[in-house]
Each structure stands twice: as structure tokens, then as C-alpha cells.
GUVEXDO-305762 format. One record per residue (C-alpha): z, y, x. Coordinates in pm, whole numbers, padded with zeros to 5 digits, always signed. Each point is the difference from the previous one (the first is absolute). Example, Ala and Ser with C-alpha at 12.3 -4.5 7.8 and 13.67 -1.06 7.14 Angstrom:
+00780-00450+01230
-00066+00344+00137
// end
This chain:
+09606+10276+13464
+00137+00359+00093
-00166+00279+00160
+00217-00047+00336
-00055-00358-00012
-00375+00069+00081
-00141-00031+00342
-00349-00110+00131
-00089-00346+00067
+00060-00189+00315
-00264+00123+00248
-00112+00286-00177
+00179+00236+00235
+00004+00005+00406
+00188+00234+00216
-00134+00274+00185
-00144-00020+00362
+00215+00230+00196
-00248+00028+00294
+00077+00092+00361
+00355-00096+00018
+00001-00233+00295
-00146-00328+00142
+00258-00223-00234
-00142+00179-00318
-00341-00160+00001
-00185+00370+00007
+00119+00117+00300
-00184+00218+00241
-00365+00087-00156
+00230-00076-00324
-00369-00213-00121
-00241+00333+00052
-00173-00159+00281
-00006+00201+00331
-00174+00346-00017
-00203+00115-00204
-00043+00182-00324
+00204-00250-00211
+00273+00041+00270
+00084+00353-00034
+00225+00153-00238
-00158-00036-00346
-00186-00334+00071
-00378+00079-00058
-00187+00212-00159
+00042+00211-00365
-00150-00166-00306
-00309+00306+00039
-00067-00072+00335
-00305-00201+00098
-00051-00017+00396
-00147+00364-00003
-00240-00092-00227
-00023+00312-00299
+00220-00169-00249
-00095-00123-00358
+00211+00309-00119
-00217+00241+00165
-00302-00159-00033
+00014-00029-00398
-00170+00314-00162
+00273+00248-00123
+00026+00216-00335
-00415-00021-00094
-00150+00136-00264
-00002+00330-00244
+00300+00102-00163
-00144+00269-00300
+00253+00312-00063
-00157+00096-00280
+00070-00332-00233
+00134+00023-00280
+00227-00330-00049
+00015-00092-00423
+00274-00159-00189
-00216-00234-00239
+00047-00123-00302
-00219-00198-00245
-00131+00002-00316
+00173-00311-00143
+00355+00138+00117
-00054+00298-00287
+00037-00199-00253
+00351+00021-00016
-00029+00378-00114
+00010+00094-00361
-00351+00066-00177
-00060+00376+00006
+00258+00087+00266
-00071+00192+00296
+00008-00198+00364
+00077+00210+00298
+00134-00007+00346
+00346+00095-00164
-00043-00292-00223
-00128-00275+00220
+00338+00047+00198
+00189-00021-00312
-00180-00329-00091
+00093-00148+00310
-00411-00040+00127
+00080+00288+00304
+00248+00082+00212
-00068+00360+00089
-00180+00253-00255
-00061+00182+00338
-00285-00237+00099
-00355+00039-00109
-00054-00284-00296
-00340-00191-00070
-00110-00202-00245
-00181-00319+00067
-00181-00176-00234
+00159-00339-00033
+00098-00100-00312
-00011+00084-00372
+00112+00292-00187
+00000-00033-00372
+00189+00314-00116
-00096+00355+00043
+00200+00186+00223
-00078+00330+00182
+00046-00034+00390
+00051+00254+00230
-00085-00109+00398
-00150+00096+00310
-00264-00235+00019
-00152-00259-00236
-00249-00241+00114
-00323-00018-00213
+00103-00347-00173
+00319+00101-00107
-00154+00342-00130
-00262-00222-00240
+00291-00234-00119
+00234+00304-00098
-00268+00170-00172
-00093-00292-00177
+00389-00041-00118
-00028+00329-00179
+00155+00160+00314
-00073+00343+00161
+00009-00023+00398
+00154+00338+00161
-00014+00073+00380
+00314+00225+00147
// end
């Protein structure tokens, strides 16, 4: 079978109704609208939003709620466990966590979470450190450095 031998299966397919085009066409006059009306006139009915002069869903549903705070400070993270891949003694910085692939932009505040395991001691430099994390560093052999 080739591409221009395909067509859809018998039945799948009708023609269109061309409406008002005379008595011998089936839809003439009212063209199957019905006399007067609403779903007479030119767009047949009502818009998907309206609802009979109700106040529609879309208007009724409450609209951008809540507190957006200007002041946060949004943190790349990074865990524990990831630092392993650094060499023992080495220095880990924003510089370096882009070079190792972990972040994407040195720009970015970094944290360090706690999940994990670090077993090498490594001096990290980040904004923020999260108590756990601190605690497992330390207890590497590690010294913890906020920028």
C-alpha cells in the first residue's frame, strides 16, 4: 500500500450540508434553524461563555488569590550526596558547581540540603546551608563557609 492509495473507509466521510439553497436541496428556506429565534440568526446561538444572562462560570471563579512575596529569595539546591563527586580537600563553590554540571547559573543563590552522605572533606562555599547538611559536613572533616 502507497501513501496515495490511502483513503478513509466507506462511510467514514459525508458531504457537507449546503443550507438555504432552495426547496429541491432538502434545507431550503429556514435552511434547518427553525423559524426565529436565537438559533436562527446569524451565528446560530449563543458563545461557548454565555449562559442565559446568568454571571458565567468564567466570572464567577475567583481570579489571581493569594500573596505573591517580593522579597523571596528563590535557591538553586543542591544536596549533600551530589558532593561526593568532588575531590577530598578541594574547594566547592558556585563557580564549581556549574563546572560539575549540578547548576546551571553561578548567578543564583545555592543551598545545601541535607540529603545524602558526604564522606570526604571538602570546603563549601554557599549562600545558605540548612542545619542537617551543616552537621553532616562538619562531621566529614569539612568547614561550612557562607558568601
Amino acid at each position: 500500500m502507497k501513501v496515495h492509495e490511502l483513503r478513509p473507509p466507506e462511510g467514514a466521510t459525508h458531504r457537507r450540508k449546503r443550507r438555504g439553497r432552495g426547496i429541491a436541496a432538502g434545507q431550503g428556506k429556514t435552511g434547518g434553524y427553525g423559524t426565529k429565534g436565537q438559533g436562527v440568526r446569524s451565528k446560530h446561538g449563543p458563545q461557548p461563555y454565555f449562559e442565559g444572562g446568568q454571571l458565567p462560570l468564567v466570572r464567577r471563579l475567583p481570579h489571581k488569590r493569594g500573596f505573591q512575596n517580593v522579597n523571596r529569595v528563590e535557591y538553586a539546591v543542591v544536596n549533600v550526596g551530589a558532593l561526593n563527586r568532588f575531590a577530598p580537600g578541594s574547594v566547592v563553590d558556585p563557580a564549581a558547581l556549574v563546572a560539575s554540571g549540578l547548576l546551571k547559573d553561578e548567578c543564583v543563590p545555592v543551598k545545601i540540603l541535607g540529603q545524602g552522605e558526604v564522606d570526604r572533606p571538602l570546603t563549601i562555599k554557599a549562600d545558605g546551608f540548612s542545619a542537617s547538611a551543616k552537621e553532616k559536613i562538619i562531621a566529614a572533616g569539612g568547614t561550612v563557609v557562607e558568601l
